[in-house]
C-alpha positions in Angstrom: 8.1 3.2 -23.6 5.3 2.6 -21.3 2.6 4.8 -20.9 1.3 3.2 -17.7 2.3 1.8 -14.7 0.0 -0.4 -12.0 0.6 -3.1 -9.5 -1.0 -6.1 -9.3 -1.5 -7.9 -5.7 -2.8 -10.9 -4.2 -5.7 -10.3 -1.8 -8.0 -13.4 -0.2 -11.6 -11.1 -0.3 -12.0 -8.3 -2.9 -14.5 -6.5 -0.7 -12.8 -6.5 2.7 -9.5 -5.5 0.7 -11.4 -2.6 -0.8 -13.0 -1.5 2.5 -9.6 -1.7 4.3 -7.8 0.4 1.7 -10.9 3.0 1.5 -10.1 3.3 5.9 -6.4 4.1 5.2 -7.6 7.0 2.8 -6.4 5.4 -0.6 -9.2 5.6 -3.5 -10.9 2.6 -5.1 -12.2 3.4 -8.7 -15.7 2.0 -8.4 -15.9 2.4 -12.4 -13.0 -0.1 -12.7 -13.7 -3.1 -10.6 -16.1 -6.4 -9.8 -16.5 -9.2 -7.6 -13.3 -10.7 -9.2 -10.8 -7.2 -8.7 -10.4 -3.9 -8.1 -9.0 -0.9 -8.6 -7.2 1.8 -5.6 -5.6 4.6 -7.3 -2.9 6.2 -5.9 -1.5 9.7 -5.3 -1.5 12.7 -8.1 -0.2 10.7 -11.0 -3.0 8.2 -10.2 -0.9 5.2 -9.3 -3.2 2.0 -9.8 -3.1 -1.2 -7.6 -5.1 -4.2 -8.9 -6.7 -6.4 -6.7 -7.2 -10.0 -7.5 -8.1 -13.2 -5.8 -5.4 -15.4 -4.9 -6.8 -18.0 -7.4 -7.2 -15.3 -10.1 -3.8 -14.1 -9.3 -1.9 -17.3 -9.4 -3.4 -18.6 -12.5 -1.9 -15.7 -14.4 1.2 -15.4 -12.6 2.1 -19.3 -13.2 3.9 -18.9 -9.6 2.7 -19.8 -6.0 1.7 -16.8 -3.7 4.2 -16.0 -0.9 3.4 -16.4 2.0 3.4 -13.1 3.3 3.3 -14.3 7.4 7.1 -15.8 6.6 8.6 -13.3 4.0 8.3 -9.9 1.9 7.7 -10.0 -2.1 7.5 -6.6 -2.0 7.8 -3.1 -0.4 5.3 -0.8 -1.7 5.7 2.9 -0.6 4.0 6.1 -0.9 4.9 9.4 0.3 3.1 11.4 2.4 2.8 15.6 3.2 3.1 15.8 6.6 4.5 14.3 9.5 0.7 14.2 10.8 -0.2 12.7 7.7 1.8 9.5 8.3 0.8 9.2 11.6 -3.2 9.5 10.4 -2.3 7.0 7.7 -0.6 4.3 10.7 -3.8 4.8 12.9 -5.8 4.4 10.0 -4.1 1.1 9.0 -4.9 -0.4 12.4 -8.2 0.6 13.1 -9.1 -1.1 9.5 -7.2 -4.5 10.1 -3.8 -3.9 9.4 -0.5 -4.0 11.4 1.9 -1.8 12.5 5.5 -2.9 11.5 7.3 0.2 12.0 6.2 2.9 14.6 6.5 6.3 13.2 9.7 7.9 13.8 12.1 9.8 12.5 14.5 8.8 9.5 18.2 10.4 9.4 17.2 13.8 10.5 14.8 14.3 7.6 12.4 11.5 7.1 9.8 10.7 9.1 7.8 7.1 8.2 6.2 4.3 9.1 5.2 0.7 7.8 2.2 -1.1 7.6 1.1 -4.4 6.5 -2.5 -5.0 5.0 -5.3 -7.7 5.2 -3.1 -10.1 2.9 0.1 -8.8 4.7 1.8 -7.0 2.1 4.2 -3.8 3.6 3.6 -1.1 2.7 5.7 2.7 3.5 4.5 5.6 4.0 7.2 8.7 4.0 7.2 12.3 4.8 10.4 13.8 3.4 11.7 17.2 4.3 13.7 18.2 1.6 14.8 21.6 3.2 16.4 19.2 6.1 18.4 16.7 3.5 22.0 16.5 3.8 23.8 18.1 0.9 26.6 15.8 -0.8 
């Protein structure tokens, strides 16, 4: 089985990507990184997301880059602790260059969330679960 688990994305410039990621409060592993990727590490379990160039990306991949302005590859989420914290996270996003695609708000009486989109406009999810609030089966 695997040991590990990282996602790779797409990004147009390495350093903007970084500094918008580092505004949104995510951690970019200086030790792992260059002019040609990097590293954000995500959450307790240390979740990594590679950076690449587009060029970089595609050559490996074999497979043209969506184009993220006319549909999703992918929905990356990440939870949140708080209700606050989502909101931070949202106001983060857009004073670093991102875009708000879902205000947050609440979820079926338990969640609260919102979306994002990046630089490269990939979505991403951030969610605040109350678990004491979630309907029993």
């Amino acid at each position: 089985m695997p040991k590990q688990f990282w996602i790779n994305l797409p990004v147009k410039n390495i350093n903007k990507s970084k500094e918008f990621y580092s505004k949104v409060g995510f951690s970019v592993n200086e030790q792992h990184g260059n002019s040609d990727q990097a590293q954000l590490i995500i959450g307790d379990n240390n979740a990594a997301v590679m950076l690449f160039p587009e060029s970089t990306f595609e050559n490996f991949t074999r497979h043209v880059i969506v184009d993220t302005k006319q549909a999703t590859e992918v929905l990356l989420s990440v939870d949140a602790d708080s209700r606050e914290e989502v909101d931070v996270v949202a106001k983060n996003a857009v004073e670093a260059g991102g875009t708000i695609y879902g205000e947050p708000s609440e979820i079926q009486g338990w969640m609260y969330g919102c979306g994002f989109t990046d630089l490269d406009g990939h979505r991403w999810n951030v969610l605040y679960m109350d678990m004491s609030k979630m309907p029993k089966e």
